[in-house]
C-alpha positions, 0 to 999 in steps of 0.5 A, a space after each residue: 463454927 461448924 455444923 458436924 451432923 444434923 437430923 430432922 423430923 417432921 421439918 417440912 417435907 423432911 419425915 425422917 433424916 440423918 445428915 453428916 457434913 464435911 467441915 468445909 464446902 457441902 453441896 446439897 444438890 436436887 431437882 426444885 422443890 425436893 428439900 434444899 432450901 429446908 435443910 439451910 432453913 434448918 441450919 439458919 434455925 440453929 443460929 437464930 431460932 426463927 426461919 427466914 421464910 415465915 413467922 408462923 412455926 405452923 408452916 414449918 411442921 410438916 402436914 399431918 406431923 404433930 411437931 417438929 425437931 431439929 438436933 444438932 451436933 455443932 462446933 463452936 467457942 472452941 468445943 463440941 456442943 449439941 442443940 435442940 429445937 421443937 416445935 409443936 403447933 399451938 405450943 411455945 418452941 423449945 430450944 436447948 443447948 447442952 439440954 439447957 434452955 436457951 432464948 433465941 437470943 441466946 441461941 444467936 450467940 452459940 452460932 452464928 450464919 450469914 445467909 444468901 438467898 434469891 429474896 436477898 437481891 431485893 436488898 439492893 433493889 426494893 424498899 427499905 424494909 428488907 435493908 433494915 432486915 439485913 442490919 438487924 439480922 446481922 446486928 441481932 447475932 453479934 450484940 445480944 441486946 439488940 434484939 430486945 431494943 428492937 422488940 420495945 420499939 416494935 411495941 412503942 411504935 404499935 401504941 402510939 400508931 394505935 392512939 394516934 388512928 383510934 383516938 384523935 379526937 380524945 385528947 386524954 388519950 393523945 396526952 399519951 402520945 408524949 409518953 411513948 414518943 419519949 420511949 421511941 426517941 430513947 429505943 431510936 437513939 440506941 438503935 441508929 448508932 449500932 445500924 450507923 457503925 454497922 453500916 459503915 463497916 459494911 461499906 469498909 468491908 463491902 468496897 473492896 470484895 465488889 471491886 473485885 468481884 465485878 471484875 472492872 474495878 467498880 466502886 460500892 459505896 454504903 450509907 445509913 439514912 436517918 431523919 432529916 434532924 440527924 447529920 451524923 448517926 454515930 453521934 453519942 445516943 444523948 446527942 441523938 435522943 435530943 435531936 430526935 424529940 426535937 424533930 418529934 415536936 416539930 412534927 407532932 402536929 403533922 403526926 396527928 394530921 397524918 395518924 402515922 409516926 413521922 419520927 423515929 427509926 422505923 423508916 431508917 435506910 441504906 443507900 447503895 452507890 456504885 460508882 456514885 449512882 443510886 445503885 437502887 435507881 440505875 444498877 443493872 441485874 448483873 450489878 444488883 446480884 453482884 452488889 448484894 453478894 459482895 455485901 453479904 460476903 462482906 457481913 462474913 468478913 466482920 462476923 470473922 472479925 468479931 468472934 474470931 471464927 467463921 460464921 457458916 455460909 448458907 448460899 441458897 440457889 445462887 452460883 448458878 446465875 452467876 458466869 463462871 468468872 464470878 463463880 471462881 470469884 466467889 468459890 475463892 472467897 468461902 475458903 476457911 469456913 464452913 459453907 452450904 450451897 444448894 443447887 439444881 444438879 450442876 456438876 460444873 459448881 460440884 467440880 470446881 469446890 470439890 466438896 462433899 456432895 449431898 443429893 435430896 429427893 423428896 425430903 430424902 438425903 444421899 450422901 454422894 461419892 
């Protein structure tokens, strides 16, 4: 998979530009605030039809532009295919690929991405939340239909938790409760298994990468969390489904106490060892950044895995925080795909990859020598 060219309008701080791309390492090199981040933002956009730094199209429209447009000539499923996103304020985005309209879901199966950016240590670090993302996000790529499971329980969970703070005392509206508590086990069931297996191929993949990577043999070690009534997550999802009503009744009670939902997906968890430790409790900076790489890295491995092509790399402002013992880690790893990486004018990271540099400056693209 591979990103040939791509020319941008009114993308942010980008006006007007046409950039090429070499098919393996393209550095885009800049003082901050110039236009990097935007332009990985864009490629990510391809694959997913949403930005990984804001839900609101408006934000990304620069000022005083009345849309915004991202083209695209790419490579992948063995052919040369062209993709189209606009965004106009206050209108639906638009996405096409070969001039026909696509979903974003849809988009996510013409290309695929594994993302790096400085907000992804806190995947390691922070709460649950951005675990959940990391799973989604890689679950949403690979099988198409998971992006609408995880749209119905979103919708399933907001009623309930609406009935259950707007109407306790009207008990014709709490016998809904059962109704959606029903749909959520259903949606809960289905999607604790593909996190469950995903997870547990992220720990396959993840273990030996860090290993290596942390350059003293250190162990990683990745698990999915579930309600309390679940010892094994990739049990069949009627053996699930059943498991978890049971924990609804058996909580219902303190649900309606609490007016919050107690059972279900919505608080699912990653929990990261090294070296058998809570990685979250006890891992230092140098470790956190180390463990989150390796687990990104590893996200590439079983994208390779799936589809039997690269995913494109966007590394966004990270080689520079590492020594160069993990630099040329890293830099040995990203061989066979196509991989853009941004940073602030480093010579050393432009002359160990060798590739093809691009320089930005005020939303402007130059192609390097």
């Amino acid at each position: 998979m591979k990103v040939h060219s791509l020319s941008l309008r009114g993308f942010r701080n980008i006006e007007n530009a046409q950039i090429s791309f070499a098919d393996g390492i393209n550095i885009i090199s800049g003082r901050n605030a110039q236009g990097k981040t935007n332009l990985l933002e864009a490629v990510f956009m391809l694959s997913t039809g949403r930005s990984f730094r804001t839900r609101f199209d408006k934000e990304i429209i620069g000022f005083d532009q009345p849309f915004a447009e991202i083209h695209a000539n790419i490579y992948a499923s063995e052919r040369d295919q062209k993709m189209e996103i606009i965004l106009k304020k206050g209108a639906k985005r638009k996405i096409s690929k070969n001039s026909v309209a696509l979903t974003a879901t849809q988009l996510s199966q013409a290309l695929k991405c594994v993302l790096f950016c400085p907000d992804d240590l806190s995947i390691i670090k922070e709460g649950a939340a951005s675990r959940r993302r990391l799973l989604d996000m890689a679950i949403c790529q690979l099988r198409p239909g998971y992006t609408k499971l995880i749209s119905e329980y979103a919708k399933a969970y907001e009623n309930k938790l609406r009935l259950l703070k707007d109407h306790p005392d009207n008990n014709a509206m709490m016998s809904m409760i059962d109704d959606f508590s029903l749909v959520m086990c259903k949606l809960s069931a289905q999607i604790i298994r593909y996190r469950a297996s995903f997870a547990n191929r992220l720990s396959d993949a993840a273990a030996p990468i860090h290993s290596q990577f942390s350059g003293s043999g250190e162990k990683l070690r990745i698990e999915y969390k579930t309600v309390s009534a679940i010892s094994d997550a990739t049990a069949p999802a009627s053996v699930l489904m059943k498991l978890l009503m049971e924990h609804y009744y058996n909580h219902k009670q303190a649900e309606i106490l609490s007016a919050s939902c107690l059972s279900g997906c919505h608080k699912d968890d990653l929990d990261i060892y090294i070296n058998d430790q809570s990685a979250r409790q006890f891992a230092s900076q140098g470790q956190t950044r180390t463990g989150a790489l390796s687990i990104k890295l590893a996200e590439r491995e079983i994208f390779l895995e799936e589809t039997g092509e690269y995913p494109i790399l966007l590394l966004d402002d990270v080689l520079s925080e590492l020594d160069s013992a993990r630099q040329e880690f890293v830099l040995n790893r990203i061989g066979g795909g196509q991989t853009f990486i941004t940073c602030c004018e480093d010579e050393q990271i432009r002359e160990k990859t060798g590739g093809n540099v691009i320089f930005v400056e005020n939303g402007k693209f130059f192609q390097g020598e």
